[in-house]
Legacy VTK file of the C-alpha trace (Angstrom):
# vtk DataFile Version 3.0
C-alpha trace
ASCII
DATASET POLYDATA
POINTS 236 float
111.758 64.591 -44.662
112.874 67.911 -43.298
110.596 71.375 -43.135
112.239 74.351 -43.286
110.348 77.554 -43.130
107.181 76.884 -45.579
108.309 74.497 -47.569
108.651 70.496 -47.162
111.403 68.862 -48.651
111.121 65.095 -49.014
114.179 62.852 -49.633
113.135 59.235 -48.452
112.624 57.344 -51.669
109.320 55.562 -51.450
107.880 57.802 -50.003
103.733 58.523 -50.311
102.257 61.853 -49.760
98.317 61.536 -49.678
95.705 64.087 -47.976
94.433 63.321 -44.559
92.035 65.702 -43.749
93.567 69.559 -43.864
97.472 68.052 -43.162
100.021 66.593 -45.987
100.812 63.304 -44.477
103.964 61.112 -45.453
104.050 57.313 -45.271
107.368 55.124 -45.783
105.953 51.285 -45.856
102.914 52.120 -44.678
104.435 53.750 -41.686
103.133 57.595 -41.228
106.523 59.334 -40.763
105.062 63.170 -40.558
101.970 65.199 -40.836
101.905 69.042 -41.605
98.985 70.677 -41.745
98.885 72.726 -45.081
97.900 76.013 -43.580
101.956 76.034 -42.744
102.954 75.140 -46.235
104.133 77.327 -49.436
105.635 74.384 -51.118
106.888 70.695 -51.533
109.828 69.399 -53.249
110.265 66.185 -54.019
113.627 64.462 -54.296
113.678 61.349 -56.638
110.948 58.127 -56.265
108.120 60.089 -54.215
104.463 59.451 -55.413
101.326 61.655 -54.470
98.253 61.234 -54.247
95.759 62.901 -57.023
93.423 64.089 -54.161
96.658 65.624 -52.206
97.773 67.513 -55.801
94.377 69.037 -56.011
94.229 70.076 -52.314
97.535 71.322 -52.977
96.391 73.300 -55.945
93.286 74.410 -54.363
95.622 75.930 -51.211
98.193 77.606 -53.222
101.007 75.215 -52.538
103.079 74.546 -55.441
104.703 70.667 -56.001
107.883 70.306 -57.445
109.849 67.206 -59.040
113.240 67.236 -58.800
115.486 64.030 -59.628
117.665 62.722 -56.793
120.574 64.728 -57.874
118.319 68.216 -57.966
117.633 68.273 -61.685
113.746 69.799 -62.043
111.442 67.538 -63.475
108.043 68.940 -63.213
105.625 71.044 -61.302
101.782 69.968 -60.316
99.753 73.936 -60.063
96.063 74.107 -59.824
94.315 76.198 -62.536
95.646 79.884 -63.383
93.635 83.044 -62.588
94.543 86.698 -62.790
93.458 90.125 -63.876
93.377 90.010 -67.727
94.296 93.937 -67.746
97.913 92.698 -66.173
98.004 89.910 -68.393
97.349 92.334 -71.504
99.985 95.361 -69.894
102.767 92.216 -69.369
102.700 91.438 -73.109
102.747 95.109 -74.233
105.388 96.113 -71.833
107.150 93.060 -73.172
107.170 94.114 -76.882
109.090 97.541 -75.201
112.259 97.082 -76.381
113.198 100.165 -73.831
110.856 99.144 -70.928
112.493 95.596 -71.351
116.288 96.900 -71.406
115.685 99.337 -68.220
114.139 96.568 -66.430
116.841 94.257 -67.126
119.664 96.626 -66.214
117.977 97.213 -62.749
118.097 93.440 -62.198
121.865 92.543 -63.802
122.884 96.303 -61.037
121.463 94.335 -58.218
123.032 90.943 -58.758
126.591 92.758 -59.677
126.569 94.908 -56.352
125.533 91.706 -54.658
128.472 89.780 -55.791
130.896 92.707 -55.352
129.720 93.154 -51.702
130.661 89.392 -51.026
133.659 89.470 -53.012
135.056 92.407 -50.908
133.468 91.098 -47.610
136.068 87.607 -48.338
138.361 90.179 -49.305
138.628 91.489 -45.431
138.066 87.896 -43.798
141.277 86.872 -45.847
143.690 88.999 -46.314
145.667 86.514 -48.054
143.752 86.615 -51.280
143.045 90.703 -50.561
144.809 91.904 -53.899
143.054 89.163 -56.331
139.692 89.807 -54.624
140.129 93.135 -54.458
141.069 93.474 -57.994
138.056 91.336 -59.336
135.654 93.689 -57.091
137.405 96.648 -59.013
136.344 95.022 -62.353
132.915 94.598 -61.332
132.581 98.085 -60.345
133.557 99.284 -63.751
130.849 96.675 -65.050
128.496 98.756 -62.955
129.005 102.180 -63.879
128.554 101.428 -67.460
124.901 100.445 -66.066
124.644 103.371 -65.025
122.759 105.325 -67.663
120.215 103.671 -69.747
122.048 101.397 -72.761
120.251 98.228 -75.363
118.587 94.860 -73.783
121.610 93.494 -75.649
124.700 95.531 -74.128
122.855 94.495 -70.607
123.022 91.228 -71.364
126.840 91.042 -72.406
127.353 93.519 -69.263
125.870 90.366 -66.988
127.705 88.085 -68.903
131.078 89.341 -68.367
130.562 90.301 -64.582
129.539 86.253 -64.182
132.681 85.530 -65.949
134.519 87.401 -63.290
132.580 85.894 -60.430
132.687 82.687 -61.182
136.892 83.104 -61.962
137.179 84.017 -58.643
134.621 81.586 -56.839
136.640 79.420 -55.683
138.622 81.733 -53.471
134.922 82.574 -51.998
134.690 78.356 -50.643
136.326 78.753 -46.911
134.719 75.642 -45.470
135.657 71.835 -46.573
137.903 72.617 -49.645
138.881 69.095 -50.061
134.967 68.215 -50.528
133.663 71.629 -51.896
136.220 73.562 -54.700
135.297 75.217 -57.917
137.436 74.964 -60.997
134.830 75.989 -63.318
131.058 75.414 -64.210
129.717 72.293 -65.256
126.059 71.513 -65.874
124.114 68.592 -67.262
125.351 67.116 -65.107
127.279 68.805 -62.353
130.999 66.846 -62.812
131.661 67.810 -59.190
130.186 68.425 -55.068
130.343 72.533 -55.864
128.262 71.970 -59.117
125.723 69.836 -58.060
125.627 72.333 -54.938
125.033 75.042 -57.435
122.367 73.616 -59.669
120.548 72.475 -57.066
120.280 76.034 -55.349
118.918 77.324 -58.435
116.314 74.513 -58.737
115.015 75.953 -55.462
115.874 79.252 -56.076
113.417 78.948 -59.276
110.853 76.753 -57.541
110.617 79.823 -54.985
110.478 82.983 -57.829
108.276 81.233 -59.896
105.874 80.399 -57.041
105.881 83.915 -56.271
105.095 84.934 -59.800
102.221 82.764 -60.020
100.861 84.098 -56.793
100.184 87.214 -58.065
99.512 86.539 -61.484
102.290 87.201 -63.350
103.829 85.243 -66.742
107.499 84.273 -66.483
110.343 82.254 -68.137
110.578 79.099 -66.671
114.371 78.747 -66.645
116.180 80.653 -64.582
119.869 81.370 -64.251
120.898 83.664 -61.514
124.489 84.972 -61.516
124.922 83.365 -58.256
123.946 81.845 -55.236
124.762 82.998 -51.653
LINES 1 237
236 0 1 2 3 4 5 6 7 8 9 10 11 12 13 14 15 16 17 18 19 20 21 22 23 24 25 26 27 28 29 30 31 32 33 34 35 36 37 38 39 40 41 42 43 44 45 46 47 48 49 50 51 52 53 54 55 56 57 58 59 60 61 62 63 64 65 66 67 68 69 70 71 72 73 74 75 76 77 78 79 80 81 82 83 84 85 86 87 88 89 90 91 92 93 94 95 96 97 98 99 100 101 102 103 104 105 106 107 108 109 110 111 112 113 114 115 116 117 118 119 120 121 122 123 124 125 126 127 128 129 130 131 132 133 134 135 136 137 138 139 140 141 142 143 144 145 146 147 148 149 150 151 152 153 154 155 156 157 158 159 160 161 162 163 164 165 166 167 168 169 170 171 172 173 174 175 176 177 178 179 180 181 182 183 184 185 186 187 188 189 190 191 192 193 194 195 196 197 198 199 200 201 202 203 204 205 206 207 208 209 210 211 212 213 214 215 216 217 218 219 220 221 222 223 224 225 226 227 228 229 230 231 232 233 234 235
């Protein structure tokens, strides 16, 4: 069991979660391991055999602290959320603005310009910390600023789409010049999924299980609908 920030993550198979007064506490065997008081918790994530209690799920729900299932490998199995509330007017204005074909497209293309300067500032950050690989990095970084100038003015949901496509191809040719720590371990040759063939993968998918464990608690913070599956373009 390991808390980092606001959320919990439990890996001890067997382990119970059950509510003790206002604190989460964890038994292995009947042995209390940890107590957090939920006051100090977004989240939980559970990794593989880790049962909870009904009454800790609705004291969960009632404090506005999502639980997530994950496999012991990271796949997402299920989340446990208390009822959903929210203004009805914001419900009503999400599903109009999502029938905006042009709404939809410009909201897109601000997302897909974020993630591609993202990856372009990392690319050419590795480009300076290794000079060895400056001209492939460099070039790739060039690419992806192309990518981004033809998001520039307003274009179809559809173009966006292929625009994010091919600036993920790009990244993810030159990912595993971007792995400068336990290459033996930790290389990239390219993506697998269902399931991850290797260490990187595995790493990957399982940093967008939390990624979308974290967005989609947000979201249903405030209210607001979402897709449930998420695939960023990367993860840092």
């Amino acid at each position: 069991m390991k808390k980092l920030l606001n959320t919990l993550y439990v890996t001890t198979n067997g382990s119970y979660l059950s509510k003790e007064r206002e604190t989460v506490k964890i038994t292995v065997e009947d042995e209390t391991k940890l107590r957090v008081p939920i006051h100090n918790l977004d989240s939980i994530i559970c990794f593989g055999n880790i049962s909870c209690s009904p009454f800790l799920m609705g004291f969960c729900a009632k404090n506005n602290v999502q639980i997530s299932f994950l496999s012991e490998y990271g796949k997402f199995l299920a989340r446990i959320q208390g009822p959903v509330s929210g203004n009805v007017l914001l419900r009503r204005e999400q599903y109009r603005k999502a029938d905006d074909l042009n709404f939809s497209a410009d909201f897109a293309r601000t997302i897909v310009i974020a993630k591609i300067s993202n990856s372009r500032a990392l690319i050419l950050r590795t480009a300076r910390e290794k000079p060895e690989l400056s001209s492939t990095l460099k070039e790739s970084a060039k690419k992806m600023l192309k990518l981004l100038q033809e998001l520039k003015e307003p274009i179809k949901l559809d173009s966006v789409r292929g625009i994010e496509g091919m600036a993920a191809k790009e990244y993810f040719n030159i990912f595993d010049h971007l792995i400068v720590n336990q290459k033996e371990d930790f290389f990239f040759h390219n993506r697998s999924r269902r399931p991850p063939l290797d260490k990187m993968n595995a790493l990957i998918s399982f940093l967008y299980t939390i990624l979308m464990h974290d967005i989609s608690s947000a979201l249903e913070a405030v209210g607001i609908g979402f897709v449930r599956r998420i695939t960023p373009l990367y993860c840092r």
